[in-house]
C-alpha positions in Angstrom: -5.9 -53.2 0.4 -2.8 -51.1 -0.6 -2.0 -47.5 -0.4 -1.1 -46.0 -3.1 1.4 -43.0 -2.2 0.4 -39.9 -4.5 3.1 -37.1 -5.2 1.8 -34.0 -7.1 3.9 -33.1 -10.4 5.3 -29.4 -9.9 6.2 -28.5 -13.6 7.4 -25.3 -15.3 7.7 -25.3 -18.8 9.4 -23.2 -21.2 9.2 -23.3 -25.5 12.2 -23.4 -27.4 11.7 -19.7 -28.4 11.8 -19.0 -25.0 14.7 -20.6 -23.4 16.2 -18.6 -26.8 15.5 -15.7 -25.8 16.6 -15.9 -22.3 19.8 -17.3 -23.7 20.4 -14.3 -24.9 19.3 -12.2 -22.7 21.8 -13.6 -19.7 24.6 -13.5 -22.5 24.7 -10.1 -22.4 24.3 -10.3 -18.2 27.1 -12.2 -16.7 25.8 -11.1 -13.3 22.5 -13.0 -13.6 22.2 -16.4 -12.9 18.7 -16.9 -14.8 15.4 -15.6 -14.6 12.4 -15.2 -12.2 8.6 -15.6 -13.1 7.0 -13.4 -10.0 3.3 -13.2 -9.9 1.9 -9.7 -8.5 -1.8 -8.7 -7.2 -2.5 -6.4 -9.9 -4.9 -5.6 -12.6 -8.7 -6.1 -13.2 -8.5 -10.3 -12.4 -6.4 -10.6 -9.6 -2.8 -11.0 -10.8 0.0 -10.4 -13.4 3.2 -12.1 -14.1 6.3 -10.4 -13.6 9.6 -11.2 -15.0 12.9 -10.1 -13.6 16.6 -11.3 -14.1 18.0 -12.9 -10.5 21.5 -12.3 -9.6 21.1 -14.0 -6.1 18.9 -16.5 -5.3 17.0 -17.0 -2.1 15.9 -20.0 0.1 12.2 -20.1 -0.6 13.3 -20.4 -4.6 12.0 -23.3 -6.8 14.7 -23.7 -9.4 13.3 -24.9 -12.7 16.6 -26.1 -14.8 15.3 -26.1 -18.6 17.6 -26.6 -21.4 20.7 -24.0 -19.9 18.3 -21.7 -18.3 17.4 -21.5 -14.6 14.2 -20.3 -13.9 13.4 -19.3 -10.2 10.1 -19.1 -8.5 9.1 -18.4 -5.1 7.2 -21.1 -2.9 4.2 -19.2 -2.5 3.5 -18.4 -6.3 3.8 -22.6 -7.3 -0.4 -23.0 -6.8 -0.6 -19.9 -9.0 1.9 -21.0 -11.8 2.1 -25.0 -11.5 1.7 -26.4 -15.0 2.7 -23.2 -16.7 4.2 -22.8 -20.2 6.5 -19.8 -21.1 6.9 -18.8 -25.0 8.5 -15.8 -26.2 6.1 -14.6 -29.3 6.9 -11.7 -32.3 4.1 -10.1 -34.0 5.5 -8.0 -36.3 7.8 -5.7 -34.6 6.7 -6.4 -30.9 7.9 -9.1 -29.0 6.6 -10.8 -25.7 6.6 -13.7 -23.1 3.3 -15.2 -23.3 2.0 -17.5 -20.1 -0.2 -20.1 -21.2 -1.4 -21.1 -17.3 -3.8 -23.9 -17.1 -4.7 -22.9 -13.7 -6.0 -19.9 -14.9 -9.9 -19.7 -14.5 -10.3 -16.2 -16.3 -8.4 -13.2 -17.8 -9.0 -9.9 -18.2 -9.5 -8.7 -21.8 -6.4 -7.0 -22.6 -4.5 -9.8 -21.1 -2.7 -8.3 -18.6 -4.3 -9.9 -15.6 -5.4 -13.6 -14.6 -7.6 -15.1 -11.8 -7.0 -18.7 -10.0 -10.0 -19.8 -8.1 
């Protein structure tokens, strides 16, 4: 018998409408060198994501290189984000990232918060 050696796929995804936004976005700050998707304890399920730009980044970053666009996340928020996919979506005259997070187990109804069991 053989081991098998098993190594668990870390993946952060971004949609093309996405990474275009952010493109823009850092075009217009030359101080940032991408963007961070921070998860907070907040709301009626347990968490929120959080976006902010990141002018300096720090040791416990992931860095997620997608298409011209860094994406930083902190160690501890990979089992709450693993497998996630970013879009930027415009309905009508709002527009906003939506997190489509397959470890999510529930969400509150207006959306703003998440559970991971």
């Amino acid at each position: 018998m053989t081991a098998q050696v098993f190594t668990p796929t870390i993946a952060v995804t971004m949609t093309p409408s996405a990474i275009k936004h952010v493109r823009r976005q850092l075009d217009k700050k030359p101080e940032a060198l991408g963007i961070r998707l921070a998860i907070k304890k907040s709301g009626c399920s347990g968490f929120k994501y959080e976006t902010q730009w990141v002018e300096e980044s720090g040791s416990d970053d992931r860095i997620f290189h997608i298409d011209g666009v860094d994406l930083f996340v902190k160690d501890e928020h990979m089992p709450l984000v693993n497998g996630i996919e970013i879009d930027f979506v415009t309905e009508g005259v709002n527009s906003t990232f939506e997190f489509r997070n397959p470890n999510a187990t529930a969400e509150c109804g207006c959306g703003e918060s998440f559970t991971v069991v």
